[in-house]
Structures are given as C-alpha cells and as structure tokens.
N, C-alpha and C positions, 0 to 999 in steps of 0.2 A: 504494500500500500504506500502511497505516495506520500510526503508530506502533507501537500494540502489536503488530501483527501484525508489524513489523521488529523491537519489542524480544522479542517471542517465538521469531522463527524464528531470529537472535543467540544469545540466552542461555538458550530454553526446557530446550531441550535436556540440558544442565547443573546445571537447580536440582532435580530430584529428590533428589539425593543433595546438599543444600547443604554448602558446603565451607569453609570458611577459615581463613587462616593466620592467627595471633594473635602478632603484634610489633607492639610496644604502647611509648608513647613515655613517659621519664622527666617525670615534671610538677612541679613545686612543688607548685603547685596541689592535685597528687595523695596530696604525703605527708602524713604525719603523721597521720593519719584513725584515729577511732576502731577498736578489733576490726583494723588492719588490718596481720596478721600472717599471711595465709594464705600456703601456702609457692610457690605457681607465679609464676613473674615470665614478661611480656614480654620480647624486644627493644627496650632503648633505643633504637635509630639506625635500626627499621625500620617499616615502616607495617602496620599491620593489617585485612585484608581480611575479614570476618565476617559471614559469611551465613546470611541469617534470612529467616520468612516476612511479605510484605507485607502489610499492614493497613489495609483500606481503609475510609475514614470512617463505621461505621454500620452498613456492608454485608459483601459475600462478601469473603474474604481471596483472594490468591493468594503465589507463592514469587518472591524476588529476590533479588540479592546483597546483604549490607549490609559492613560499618564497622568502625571503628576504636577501639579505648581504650588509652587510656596508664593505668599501672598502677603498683606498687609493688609487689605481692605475691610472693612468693617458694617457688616450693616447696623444703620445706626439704631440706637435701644436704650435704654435705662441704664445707668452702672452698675442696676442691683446681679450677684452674680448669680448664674444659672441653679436651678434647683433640682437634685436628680427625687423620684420618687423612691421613698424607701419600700425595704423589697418587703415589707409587711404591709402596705397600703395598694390600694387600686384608685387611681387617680380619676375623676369623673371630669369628661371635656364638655366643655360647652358645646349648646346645640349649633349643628353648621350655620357660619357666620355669612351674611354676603359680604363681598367683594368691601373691604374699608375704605379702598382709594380707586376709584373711578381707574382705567388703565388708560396711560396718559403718552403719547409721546415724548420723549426727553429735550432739554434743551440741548442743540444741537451744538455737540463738541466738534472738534476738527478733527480727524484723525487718518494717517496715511500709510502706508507700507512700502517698507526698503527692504531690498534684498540685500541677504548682509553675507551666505554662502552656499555653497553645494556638496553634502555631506561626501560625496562619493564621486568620482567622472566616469561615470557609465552608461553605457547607450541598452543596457541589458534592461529587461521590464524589473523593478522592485516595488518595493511596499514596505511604507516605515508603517506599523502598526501601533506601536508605542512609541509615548516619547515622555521620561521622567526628568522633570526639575527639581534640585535640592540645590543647598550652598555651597557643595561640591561641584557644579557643573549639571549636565543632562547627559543621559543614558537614553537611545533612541533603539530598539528592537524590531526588528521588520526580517524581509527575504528577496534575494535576489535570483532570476531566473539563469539559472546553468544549463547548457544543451547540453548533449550529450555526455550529460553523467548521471549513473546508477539507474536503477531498474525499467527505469521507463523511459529513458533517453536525455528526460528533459525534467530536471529535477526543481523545487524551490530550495534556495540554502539558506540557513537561516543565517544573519549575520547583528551583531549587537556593534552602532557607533558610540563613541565616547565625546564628549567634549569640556573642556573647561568653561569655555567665552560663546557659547554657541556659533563660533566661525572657523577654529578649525576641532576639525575631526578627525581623531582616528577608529580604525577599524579593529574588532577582535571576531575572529570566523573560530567558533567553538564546536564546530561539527567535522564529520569526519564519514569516508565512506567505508562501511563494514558487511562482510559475508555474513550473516548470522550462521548458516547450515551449509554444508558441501554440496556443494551444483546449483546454489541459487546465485541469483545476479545480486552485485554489489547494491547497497543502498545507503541513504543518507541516516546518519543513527541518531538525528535530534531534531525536536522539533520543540520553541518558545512559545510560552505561552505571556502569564501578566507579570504587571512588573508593578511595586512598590516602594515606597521610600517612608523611612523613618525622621529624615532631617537631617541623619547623618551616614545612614546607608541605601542602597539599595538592593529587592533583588529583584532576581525575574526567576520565575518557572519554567520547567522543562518537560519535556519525556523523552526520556534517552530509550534506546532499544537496549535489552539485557540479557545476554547471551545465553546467563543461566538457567534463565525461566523458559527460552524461545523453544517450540517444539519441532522437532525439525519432522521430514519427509513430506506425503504427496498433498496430507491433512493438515501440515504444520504452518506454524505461523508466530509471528514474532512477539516475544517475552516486552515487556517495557516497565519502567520505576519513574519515580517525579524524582526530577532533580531542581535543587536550588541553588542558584548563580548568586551570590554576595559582592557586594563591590563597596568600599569608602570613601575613597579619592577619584572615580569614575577610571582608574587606567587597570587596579590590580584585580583579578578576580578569584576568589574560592569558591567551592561546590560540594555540593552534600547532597544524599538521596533527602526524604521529605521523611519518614517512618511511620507512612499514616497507612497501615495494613488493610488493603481494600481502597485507597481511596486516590481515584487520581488528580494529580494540579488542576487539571479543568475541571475539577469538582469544586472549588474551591472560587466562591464568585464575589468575593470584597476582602479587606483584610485593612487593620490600622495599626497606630501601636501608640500603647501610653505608660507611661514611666518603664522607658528601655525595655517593652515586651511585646513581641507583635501579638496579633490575635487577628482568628479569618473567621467565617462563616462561609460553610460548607454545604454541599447535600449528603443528606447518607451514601452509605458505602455503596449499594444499591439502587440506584434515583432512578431508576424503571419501574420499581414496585413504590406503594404508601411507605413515609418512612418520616423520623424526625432528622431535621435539620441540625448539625452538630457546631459547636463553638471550639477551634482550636487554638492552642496557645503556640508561641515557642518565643527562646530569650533570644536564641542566634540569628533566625532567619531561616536557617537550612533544615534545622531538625525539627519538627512539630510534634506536638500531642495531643489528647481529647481532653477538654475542658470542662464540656457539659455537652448533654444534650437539650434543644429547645423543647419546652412543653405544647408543642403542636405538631400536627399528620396531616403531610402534603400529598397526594396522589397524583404522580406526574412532574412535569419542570415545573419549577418555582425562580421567580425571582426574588434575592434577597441583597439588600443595602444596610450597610453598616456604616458607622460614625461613632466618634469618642471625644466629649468636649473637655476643655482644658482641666475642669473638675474632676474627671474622671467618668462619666456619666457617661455609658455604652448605649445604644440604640440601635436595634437590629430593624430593619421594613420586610415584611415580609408579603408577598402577593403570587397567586396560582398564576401561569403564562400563560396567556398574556394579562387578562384581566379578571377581576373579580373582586372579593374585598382582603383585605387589605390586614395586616396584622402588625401592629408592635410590641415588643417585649424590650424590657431594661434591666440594666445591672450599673452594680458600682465596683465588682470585683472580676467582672467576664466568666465567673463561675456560676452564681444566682443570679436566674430572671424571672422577672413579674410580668403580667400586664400592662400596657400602657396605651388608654384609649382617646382618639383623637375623634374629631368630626369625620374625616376621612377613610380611619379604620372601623374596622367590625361590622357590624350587621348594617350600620348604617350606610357603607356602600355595596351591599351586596350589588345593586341594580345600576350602577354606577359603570359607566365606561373611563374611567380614568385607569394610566397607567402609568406604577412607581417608577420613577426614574433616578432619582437622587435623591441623597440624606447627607446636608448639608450642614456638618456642628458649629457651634459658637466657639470662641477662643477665650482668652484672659479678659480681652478690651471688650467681646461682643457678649450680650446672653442671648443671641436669637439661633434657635433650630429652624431649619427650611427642607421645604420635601418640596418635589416637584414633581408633575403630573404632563403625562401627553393625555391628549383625548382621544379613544379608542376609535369613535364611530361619525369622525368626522364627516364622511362624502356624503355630500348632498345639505348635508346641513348648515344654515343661514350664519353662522354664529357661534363655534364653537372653538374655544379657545384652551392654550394651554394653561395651567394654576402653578405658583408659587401659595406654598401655606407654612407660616410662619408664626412663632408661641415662644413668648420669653421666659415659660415657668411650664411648660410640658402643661398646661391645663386649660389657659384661655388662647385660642386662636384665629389669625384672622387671612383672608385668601387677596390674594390679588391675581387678575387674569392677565395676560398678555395683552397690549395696547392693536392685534391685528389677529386676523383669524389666520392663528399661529397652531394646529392639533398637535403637534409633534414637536417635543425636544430631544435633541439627540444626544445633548452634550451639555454640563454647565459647569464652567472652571473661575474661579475665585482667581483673580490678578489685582497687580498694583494698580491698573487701568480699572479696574471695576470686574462686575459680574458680566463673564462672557458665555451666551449661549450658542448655539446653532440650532434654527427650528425651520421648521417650513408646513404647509400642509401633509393630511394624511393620504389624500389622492391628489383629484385636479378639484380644488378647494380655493378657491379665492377671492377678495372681497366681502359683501356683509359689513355691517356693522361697521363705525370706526375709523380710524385713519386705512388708508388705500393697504392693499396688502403686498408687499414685495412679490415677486416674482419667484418661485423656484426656493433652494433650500438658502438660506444668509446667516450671516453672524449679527449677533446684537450685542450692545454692549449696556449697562444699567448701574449705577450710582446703588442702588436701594433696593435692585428686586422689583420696582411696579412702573419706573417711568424707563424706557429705554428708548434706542435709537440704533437702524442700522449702521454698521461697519460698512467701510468702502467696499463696492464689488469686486472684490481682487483678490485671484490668487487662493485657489483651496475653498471657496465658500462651501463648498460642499461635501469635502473630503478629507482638510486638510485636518491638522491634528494643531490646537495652541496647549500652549505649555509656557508657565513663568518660571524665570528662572536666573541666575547672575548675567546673564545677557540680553535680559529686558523679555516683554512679552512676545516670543517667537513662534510663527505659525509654521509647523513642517509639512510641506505637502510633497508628496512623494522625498527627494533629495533634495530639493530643493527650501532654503530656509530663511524665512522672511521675519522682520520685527515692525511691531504696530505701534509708530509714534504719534503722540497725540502734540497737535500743532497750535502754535497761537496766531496763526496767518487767519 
C-alpha cells in the first residue's frame, strides 16, 4: 500500500470537517507587533493543532491537518481569572442566548503580502500539510512526489523543513526504502502524520513499517508502530515508538500540554465498534500512556477538541461525524472529568446542524473560552451563518455569527495580527442577508471574534496553511512562503 493511500485510509476520514484546537505559545519574538491588540489569546503552555487545506505545488489541492502559532492576542474580557468547574458540581448554562453583537463588518485595516521564501526548488508536485510555530523557529511537515521509487513506481516521500526566520530552510528526509519480506518490491517505511508544540518543543507523529510484526507471503502484509519525532531547536531530532498497545497516531485527534506534560485525546483502541474515548498522558512526547477513560459511548467516528487554559482547566468537545449534539466534559488534573453543559451541548442541540470545529482557551491576560461552529445544512438556505460562542466563567454564554453567509470554517489561528479564519460556503451559497458575500473560500481576519474583514485575495486563500511565529505571521502555500503585513498607507 502506498503512502497516500495509508495516509488516506489514517486520516481521510477526518478532514472533511477540518478541526483544531488553537493553544498557541507565549513568544518574544511575538510581542510587541504593530495593530497587535486583537482581543483572542492562545494557551501559553499548550500546543496548537490547526487544520487547513493542503497545497500542492502548481497543481490540484487536497485536505490535511496542519499547525501551530504562538500569539499575543487577546480577546478582550474582564481581569477576573477563569473558573474551572469542580469535579463534584455540574455546572447549569444558561438558556441559548441570541446573537449579543449584531455581526458587523470591521473597520477596515490595510493589510498586504510579501513573499519572503521558497522552502524547497523543486518542480516535483509537494504538499506542506503542517506547519508549527514556537520561539524556536517553524517545523513544516508535508510530501514530495518521487517517480520511480518503491512499489508503485511513483511514490509520496514524506519530508519535514526546518526553519529559524521563516526564510531559510533546511531539509530532514527521515524515510527510507525497505523490503519488509523476500520477493516483495521495495517501499517507503514512513508515513507523518500531526505535529504539536509545547512552546519549547515539538513533535510530529508517525507510522513506521515494522519488520517484526509484518506477515510475510501470498496473504501477508505489512506490521506498522506510531513513532514520535521530538525536536527543541527545530534542527536536532529524537524518536520513540508511542506505547499505546492497540492504538494508532491517527487515533489520536488533539493533544496540548500544561505544566511540562502533554496530554491527547484519543479514540479507542477499536473506533469501528461503540467505545469510550481515552485521555493520554506523556512527560516526553514520544512515550505515552492511559490516563482515563471518558465517561461516554460513541458509535462510529467522533470528532473531539481539546484545550487547556492557563489555570489549568482541561476541556474536551466532543461530537458524532459529522453532526449531532455535542458533548463537554472537564478536568483540572486530565485524570477526573465531569460534565460541563453549555447552550450548544447536550440535548439541546440534538436537532441542530452545527458542527464542532474548535476549542479555543483563554490564557493568563484573557478568561474567554470560544468554540466555533460551521453550519451543517447550509445549501439552499437564505441565511445561514457560521457561530463563534464564547463564556468567561464556563456558565453564562453568548454567540456571535459571522458578518456574511459564511457555513463553513475551516480553520481558526490566534496571531499577533488578530483572529484569522478561513470560511466560505457549504455548496454554491451566496449572499442573503448582510454585507455582500465574498466569493469562493477567503481569509478573515477579527480584533474580537464578531467584527471582521477580508484579507487580500492572494496567495493560498484556499489552501494555504498560516502559522505565527518568530518571523511574523506566515502563510505557506505549497513551498512557497508569504508574510501578512498590516500597512498604514
């Protein structure tokens, strides 16, 4: 089996409705930045997993997880600091609120894109899928097409750039072609999957082929382990299997980390049959363990979001794929979780076409939690917008919708620049209601979460992957790597 067709049958599954949690890491590097007062902040101490569509050099695009930014920005709030629910209470939300702030166009900042490098000079088809920013530098994961090598001629290789300044790049190619069994054709033994950052490391996931498991003859077929890539300084790398018996990297669909510990949210070992949702730990990155299991039974793919605010205050989102309602549970230790009911969870959207995309923490400066929603059943319909929902005490909350008929977010990353999304309709959807609707999928950028404004049409709107980081807010699309200055012309 091919690469792709393993990183398809992995994670195909899953990127329809791309997902990520945005904990975003404190930078030097990041403060002080012009314009840069917008009020949503990351998680200092957790990693941010942000998933965008791939960008393939030239050619057709397809979907993959991406990346990471560390940020400053803040949505703005009260100083009071966040409150996590103790795990002997069940917290009662208020009933669904409408919309607080009308959705408003923004005032219109200036902002433009420079090209600032080209990760790679190749005329070969690639796809950066990820792309991680820390105060280290970015770590960008993707595949480049090689002809004629290993089993099928024409193989994907996966390859990981590094960067300090987001201008120059080098290259680490951590694959390799191997026989598993006598008389088969060579093949590629790795395939990446996500990658997260701590604020002071990174890693990324794997699945190596493993010689010892692999079965050989007419019936046989190839053995695989999760492996995890570490890296500190973005140039040296170490690697470890994951030791999570039954479970592989692409089971594994969010991850953060708070006081020096990651922790992921998982599907069970078995995510073809009902099963609970697992909570893992590890101190290193590479090795993992079972934490807890969730007190809930999913039947089928689920999607789940996780976040960790600067408190400590864990928040899992949990939702059937694609839609339905909607579940949270919380902790203050990632071992005990409670209940935690919002307007948008539990029975109260069972009939609800919204679907979870992001879970978005507060930091030291911010207490606001934000979830974000596409809408499921947009076509045809006059009016249907994406939601931001946001609650500075997990109990009272309040919505604000997109200022355009927006059903679909792809993407939402916390920058010095402010909160950047990527939406567009869910078919051919446009107009209704409200200021005029852009055309096709765009980038938005927002101070606050409720008033925003398109980004220039350039360059990636559709595909490209942003990522903040010690060299300003950089969009990668394909190899190509652009940064979005905001101008006072």
């Amino acid at each position: 089996m091919s690469l792709v067709e393993r990183c398809r049958e992995g994670l195909g599954r899953r990127l329809l409705a791309v997902a990520v949690a945005l904990n975003a890491v404190a930078s030097a590097g990041c403060a002080g930045q012009p314009g840069a007062t917008p009020s949503l902040s990351p998680t200092t101490a957790a990693a941010t997993a942000t998933a965008a569509t791939a960008s393939a050099t030239g050619l057709a695009t397809r979907t993959s997880t991406a990346m990471s930014t560390p940020a400053t920005p803040s949505l703005a709030a009260t100083s009071q600091a966040p409150t996590a629910t103790p795990t002997s209470t069940r917290p009662t939300a208020t009933e669904a609120p409408t919309p607080t702030a009308a959705p408003t166009l923004a005032a219109q900042r200036k902002f433009e894109w420079q090209r600032v490098s080209r990760m790679q000079e190749t005329d070969d088809l690639t796809y950066t899928n990820q792309v991680v920013g820390y105060p280290g530098g970015f770590v960008a994961v993707g595949e480049i097409l090689r002809r004629g090598v290993g089993d099928e001629g024409d193989n994907f290789w996966p390859l990981i750039w590094t960067s300090r300044d987001g201008i120059d790049w080098k290259i680490t190619d951590p694959a390799s072609l191997v026989t598993p069994c006598e008389g088969w054709v060579p093949r590629v033994d790795l395939s990446l999957g996500r990658a997260w950052t701590d604020g002071e490391r990174v890693v990324v996931f794997g699945d190596q082929i493993d010689v010892s498991t692999t079965v050989c003859g007419s019936e046989g077929y190839e053995g695989h382990q999760s492996i995890a890539w570490l890296t500190k300084n973005a140039l040296d790398w170490e690697s470890g299997p994951l030791s999570l018996p039954g479970i592989n990297q692409s089971q594994i669909l969010d991850a953060w980390t708070y006081d020096g510990r990651w922790e992921a949210v998982a599907e069970p070992a078995d995510y073809s049959v009902p099963g609970k949702p697992l909570v893992l730990q590890s101190s290193i990155g590479t090795a993992w363990s079972l934490a807890a299991e969730l007190d809930i039974t999913f039947d089928g793919q689920t999607t789940m979001k996780g976040a960790v605010g600067a408190d400590g205050t864990r928040i899992i989102a949990l939702q059937p794929y694609y839609d339905g309602p909607v579940s949270l549970r919380t902790s203050r230790d990632g071992k005990t979780w409670t209940d935690l009911t919002a307007p948008f969870a539990g029975s109260s959207s069972t009939e609800d076409t919204r679907s979870l995309q992001h879970v978005i923490a507060p930091t030291r400066e911010s207490n606001v939690w934000a979830f974000t929603f596409s809408v499921g059943d947009a076509c045809g319909a006059s009016d249907e917008r994406a939601e931001v929902w946001t609650s500075t005490d997990l109990q009272n909350w309040a919505v604000s919708p997109f200022p355009w008929v927006i059903a679909r977010i792809d993407y939402m990353v916390v920058t010095r620049l402010g909160l950047i999304g990527r939406g567009g309709p869910a078919c051919d959807v446009t107009g209704g209601p409200g200021p005029e609707t852009p055309d096709g999928d765009r980038l938005f950028i927002s101070r606050d979460g409720v008033s925003w404004q398109p980004l220039p049409p350039d360059h990636g709107q559709a595909s490209g992957v942003i990522v903040d980081g010690p060299g300003g807010v950089l969009l990668v699309d394909g190899l190509d790597v652009w940064r979005l200055l905001e101008t006072t012309d």
